[in-house]
TILO-61410 format. One record per residue (C-alpha): residue number from 1; residue in three letters; z negated, y negated, x. Coordinates in steps of 0.05 Angstrom, whole numbers, plus 5000, padded with zeros to 4 digits. Layout:
N
pos_code_pz_py_px
NUM_ALA_Z_Y_X
...
END
This chain:
120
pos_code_pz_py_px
1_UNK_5087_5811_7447
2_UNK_5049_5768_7401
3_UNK_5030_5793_7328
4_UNK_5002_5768_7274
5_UNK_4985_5766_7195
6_UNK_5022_5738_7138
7_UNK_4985_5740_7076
8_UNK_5015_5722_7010
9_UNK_4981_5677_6953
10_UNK_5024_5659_6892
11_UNK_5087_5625_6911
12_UNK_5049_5616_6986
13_UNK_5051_5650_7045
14_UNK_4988_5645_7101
15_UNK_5019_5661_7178
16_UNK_4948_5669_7217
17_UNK_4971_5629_7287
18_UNK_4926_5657_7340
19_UNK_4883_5595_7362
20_UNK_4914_5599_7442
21_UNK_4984_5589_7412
22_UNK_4955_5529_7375
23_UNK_4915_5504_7429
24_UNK_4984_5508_7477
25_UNK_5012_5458_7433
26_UNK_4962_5419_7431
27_UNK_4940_5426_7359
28_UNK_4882_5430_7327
29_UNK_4864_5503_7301
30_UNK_4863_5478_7227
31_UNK_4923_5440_7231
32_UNK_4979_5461_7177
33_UNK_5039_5480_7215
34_UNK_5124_5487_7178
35_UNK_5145_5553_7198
36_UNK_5221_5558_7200
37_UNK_5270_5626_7212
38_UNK_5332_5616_7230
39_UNK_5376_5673_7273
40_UNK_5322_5708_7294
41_UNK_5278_5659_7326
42_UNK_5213_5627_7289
43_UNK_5199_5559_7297
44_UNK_5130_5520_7292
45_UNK_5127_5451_7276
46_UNK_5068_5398_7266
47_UNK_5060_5375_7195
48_UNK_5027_5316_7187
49_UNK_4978_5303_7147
50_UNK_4951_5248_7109
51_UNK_4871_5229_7104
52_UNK_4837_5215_7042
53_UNK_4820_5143_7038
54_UNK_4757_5141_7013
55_UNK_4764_5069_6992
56_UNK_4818_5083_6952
57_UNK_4776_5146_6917
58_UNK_4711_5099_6906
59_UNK_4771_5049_6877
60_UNK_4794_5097_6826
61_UNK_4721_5109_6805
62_UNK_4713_5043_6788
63_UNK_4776_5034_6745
64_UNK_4760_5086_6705
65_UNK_4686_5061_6702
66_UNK_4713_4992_6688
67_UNK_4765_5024_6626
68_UNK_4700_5062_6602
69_UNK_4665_5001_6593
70_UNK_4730_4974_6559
71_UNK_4725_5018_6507
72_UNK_4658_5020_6498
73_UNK_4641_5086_6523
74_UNK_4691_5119_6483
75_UNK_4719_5170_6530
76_UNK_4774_5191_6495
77_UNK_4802_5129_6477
78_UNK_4791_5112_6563
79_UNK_4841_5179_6571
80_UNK_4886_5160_6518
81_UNK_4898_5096_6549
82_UNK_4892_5118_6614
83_UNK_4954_5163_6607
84_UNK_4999_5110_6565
85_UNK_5047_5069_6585
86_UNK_5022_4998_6588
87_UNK_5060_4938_6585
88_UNK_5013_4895_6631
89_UNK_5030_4943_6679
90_UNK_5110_4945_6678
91_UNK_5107_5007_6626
92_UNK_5079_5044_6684
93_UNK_5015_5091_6662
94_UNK_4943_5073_6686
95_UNK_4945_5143_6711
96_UNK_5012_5133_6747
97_UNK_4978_5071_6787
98_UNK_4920_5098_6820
99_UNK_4957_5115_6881
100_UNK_4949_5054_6920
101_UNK_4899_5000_6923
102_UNK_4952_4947_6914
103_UNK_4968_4981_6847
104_UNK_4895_5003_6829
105_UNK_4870_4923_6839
106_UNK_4919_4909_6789
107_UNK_4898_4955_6737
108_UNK_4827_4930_6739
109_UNK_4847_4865_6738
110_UNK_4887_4873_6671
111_UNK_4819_4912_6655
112_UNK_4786_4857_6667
113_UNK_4832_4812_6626
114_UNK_4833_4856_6566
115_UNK_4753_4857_6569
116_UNK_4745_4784_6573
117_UNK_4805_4769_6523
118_UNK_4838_4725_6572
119_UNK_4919_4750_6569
120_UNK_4972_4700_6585
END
């Protein structure tokens, strides 16, 4: 029989998975795992899990960089703005956008519009 802990943190539970169950299915011993309950049997599956993109992190830094400079170092203003809707960007927040690199480029480059005074 196979035991194990369950360990409780806020709304989360912790299930310790003993690493030769883990290594049986071929997973790695910190991969997250959906635990499921249904008529008495317990079920395991793979979650997957996404990698930071570290291009898309160093592309955030330099949109808020780039709205810094915008305002002129005024870092309040930056937030302010930051977590507006804009209409350059479809009413969507600056905030809202820095999810993908598609929508990140096109925050700087209203940025860079707004800094250079060049709107359409």
């Amino acid at each position: 029989m196979l035991t194990t802990t369950i360990r409780r943190s806020g709304d989360d539970l912790y299930i310790t998975i003993p690493e030769k169950v883990l290594s049986d299915l071929g997973w790695d011993v910190d991969q997250e795992v959906q635990v499921s309950v249904d008529d008495r049997t317990i079920r395991l599956g793979q979650v997957t899990q996404e990698k930071p993109d570290s291009n898309l992190e160093a592309l955030g830094l330099a949109v808020h960089e780039e709205t810094l400079n915008l305002f002129e170092g005024d870092r309040g203003a930056k937030e302010r703005w930051m977590a507006s809707p804009v209409h350059g960007l479809g009413n969507r927040t600056p905030n809202e956008m820095l999810r993908s690199a598609t929508d990140i480029e096109t925050v700087r480059l209203l940025v860079a519009r707004l800094e250079h005074g060049s709107m359409p």
